[in-house]
Structures are given as structure tokens and as C-alpha cells.
N, C-alpha and C positions, 0 to 999 in steps of 0.2 A: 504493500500500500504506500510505504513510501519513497519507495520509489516511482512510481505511479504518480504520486502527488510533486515529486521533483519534474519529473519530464514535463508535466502538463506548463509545472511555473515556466520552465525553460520556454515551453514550446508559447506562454504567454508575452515570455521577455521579445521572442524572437517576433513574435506580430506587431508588438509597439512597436519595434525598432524596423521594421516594415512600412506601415503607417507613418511613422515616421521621417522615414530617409527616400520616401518615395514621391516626390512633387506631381501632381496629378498633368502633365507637359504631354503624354501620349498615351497608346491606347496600349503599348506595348510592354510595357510593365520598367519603362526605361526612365532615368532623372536626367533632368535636363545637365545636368553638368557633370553626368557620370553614364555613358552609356551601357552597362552592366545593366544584368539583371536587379529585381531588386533585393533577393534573395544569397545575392553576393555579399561576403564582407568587407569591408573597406580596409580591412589591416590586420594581421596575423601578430601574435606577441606571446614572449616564452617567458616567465621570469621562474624564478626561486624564494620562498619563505613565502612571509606574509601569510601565515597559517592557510594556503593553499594548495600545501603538497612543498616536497624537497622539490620538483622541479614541476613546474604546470603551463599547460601551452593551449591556446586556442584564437579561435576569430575574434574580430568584434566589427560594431556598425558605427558610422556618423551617424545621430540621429539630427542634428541641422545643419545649412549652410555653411556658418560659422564652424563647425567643425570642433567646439564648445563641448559636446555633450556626446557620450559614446556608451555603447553600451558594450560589455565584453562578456564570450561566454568560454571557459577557462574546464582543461578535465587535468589533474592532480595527482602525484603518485606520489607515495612513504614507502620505502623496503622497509621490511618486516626487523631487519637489524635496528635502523633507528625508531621504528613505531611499536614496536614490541608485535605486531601483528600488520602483514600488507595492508597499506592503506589506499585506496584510490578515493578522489574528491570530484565532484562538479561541482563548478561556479558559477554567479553570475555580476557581475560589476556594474556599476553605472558611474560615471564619472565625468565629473563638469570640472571646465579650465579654462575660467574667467576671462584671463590675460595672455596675450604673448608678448614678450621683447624681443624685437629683435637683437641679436647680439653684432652680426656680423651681416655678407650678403647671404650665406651659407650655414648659419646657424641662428636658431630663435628658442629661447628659453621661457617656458610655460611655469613662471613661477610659484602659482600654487594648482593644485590636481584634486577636487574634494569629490569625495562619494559614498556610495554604500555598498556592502557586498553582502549577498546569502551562499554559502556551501553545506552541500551534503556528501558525508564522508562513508563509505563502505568498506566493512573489517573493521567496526568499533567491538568490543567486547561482547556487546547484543547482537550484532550480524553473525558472530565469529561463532557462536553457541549459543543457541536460539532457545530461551527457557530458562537458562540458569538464574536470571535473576525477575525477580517479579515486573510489571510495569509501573509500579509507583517505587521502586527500588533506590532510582534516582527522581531527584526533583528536577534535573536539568533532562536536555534531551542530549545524548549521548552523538549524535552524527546529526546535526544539523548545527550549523552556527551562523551570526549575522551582525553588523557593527561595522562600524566607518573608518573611513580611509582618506589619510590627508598625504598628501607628496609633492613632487615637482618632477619636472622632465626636462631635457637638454636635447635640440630636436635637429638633425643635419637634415639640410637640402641636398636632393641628388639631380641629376636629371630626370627632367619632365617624364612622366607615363605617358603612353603613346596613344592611349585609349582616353586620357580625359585633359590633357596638355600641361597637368598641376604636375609640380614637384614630386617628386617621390621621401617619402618623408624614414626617413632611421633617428627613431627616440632611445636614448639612455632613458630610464626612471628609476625614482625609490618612493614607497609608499610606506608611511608609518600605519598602522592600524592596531583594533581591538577585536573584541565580540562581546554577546550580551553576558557569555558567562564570565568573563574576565573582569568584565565592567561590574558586576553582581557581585560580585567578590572582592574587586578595591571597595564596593561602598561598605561593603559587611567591614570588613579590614583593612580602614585606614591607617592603623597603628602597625599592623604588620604589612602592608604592601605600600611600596612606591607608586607613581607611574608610571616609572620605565619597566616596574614589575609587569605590564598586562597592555603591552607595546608587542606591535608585532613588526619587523622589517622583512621589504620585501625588495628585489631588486631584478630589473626585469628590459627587456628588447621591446620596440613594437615597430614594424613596418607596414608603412602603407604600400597599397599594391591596382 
């Protein structure tokens, strides 16, 4: 069931971000300033950490214009050495970025990156032996998590793509974040946790395409 209930969110995320990167210009399912389908994503990105898996890779979409607001959907892996048990993740990100500076002709710096992410994790202790422990056993839910994400990115210009005449874009990022159970926990224990106690870094690639 819940995975069931993951897919459907996915397959929710992926309609807005349809609806959204889709300007109604033709009959053909094309945006005027991107001749792609509109089921295409506009940029591929691999990173590490960020409670999203040791290494997680996946698409994402523009959802406007401005190129501000993006939506990413990210799949996750843990070996079983550093998770105590294999872990695989899906994601999904949404992330707005207010500003750009230019820095150079050739490079433009997105100084701040804010959003929100939900992941659900498969190989938590309830997937791995099904029954062993009651369902009110924990008060938290053991494979899902959700919580914000602040960062910046460092963005090189390449040459133009040939299909929409825009720059080809290769992003450095880091993204600090949390989740609701970490956040639940500094408030219970503020005497014993910091905030870098329930800090997550992540550090990650994105190319546009």
C-alpha cells in the first residue's frame, strides 16, 4: 500500500510539473521555447547525502519560464555495509531560486536554492521482516521522511543546445536540509541536540539537456 501511495504522489508530482512547463502554443504537446515533448525533463542531476541515498540520480522539470522553480524526481541507494540493511529511496524535490548573479560571461551563481522534499525508503526494518514489530510500535513512520532544503549552486555556461538555442547549463550544488523527524526531536531536545545535530549535506551535479 505504500508503495502504491508513493507512485500515485510521484505520478501526481509529474502532472503538475506537466501542467506546468507546458504553455498551451500548439496542438502538439510542444512549449514554445523548448521543442521537446512535454513529458521530457529538462535536466538530469546525480548528487550524494542529503538523506537521499549514499548516491541518488534522477530527472527533473522547469516548471516556468524563469527557470525559478523545478521540480526533481531522484531514486536512492544505501549498501547494506553503511545502512545496516540495502536501502533504496525515491524522491521528490521542489525547489525555487529567486536570484541569479551573474558572475562572469560563462558563469552565474544562484545564491540561495529553497524547497521541500518527501522520500520513501525501502529495506527499513518493517520492509526487511514484515510482522516483527506491531504498527503503533513506533510513533514515527519508519520509510517515509519530508523537511526543507536550503543551498546555492555555481552554474557554467556551455554551448547552446541545438534543439532550443539556450545555453547548456552544468551546476555545482550543496543543499543543507532536515526532516520532520529530526526537526521533532531538536524540539523535544534542545538541551541535548545542536542544529548542526539534524543538518543534512548534500552535494550534487545537475545538467540541463
Amino acid at each position: 500500500m505504500k508503495k502504491l501511495i508513493l507512485l500515485l504522489l510521484l505520478a501526481a508530482f509529474a502532472s503538475l510539473a506537466a501542467q506546468a512547463a507546458t504553455p498551451p502554443t500548439s496542438g502538439l504537446g510542444l512549449r514554445a521555447d523548448n521543442p521537446h515533448k512535454w513529458y521530457r525533463p529538462t535536466h538530469l542531476q546525480l548528487q550524494t547525502g542529503g538523506g537521499l541515498g549514499m548516491v541518488a540520480g534522477g530527472a527533473g522539470y522547469d516548471l516556468d519560464k524563469k527557470k525559478s522553480l523545478e521540480l526533481d524526481i531522484l531514486v536512492g541507494y544505501v549498501p547494506k555495509y553503511y545502512g545496516g540493511s540495502t536501502l533504496s529511496l525515491a524522491s521528490a524535490k521542489a525547489m525555487y531560486s529567486p536570484w541569479r548573479v551573474p558572475i562572469s560571461e560563462k558563469i552565474e551563481l544562484l545564491p540561495l536554492t529553497a524547497g521541500l522534499y518527501f522520500s520513501y525508503t525501502h529495506g527499513t526494518i518493517n520492509d526487511e521482516l514484515p510482522g516483527q514489530y506491531s504498527a503503533d510500535y513506533y510513533w514515527f513512520s519508519t520509510d517515509t521522511r519530508y523537511g526543507p532544503l536550503l543551498g546555492s549552486r555555481l552554474t557554467f555556461l556551455g554551448p547552446p543546445i541545438k534543439a532550443t538555442g539556450q545555453p547548456r547549463k552544468i551546476s555545482a550544488y550543496y543543499e543543507l536540509g532536515s526532516n520532520d523527524l529530526y526537526i521533532i526531536s531538536y524540539v523535544q531536545n534542545t538541551k541535548a541536540l545542536s542544529i548542526g545535530d539534524i543538518l543534512t549535506l548534500a552535494l550534487g551535479v545537475k545538467v540541463d539537456f
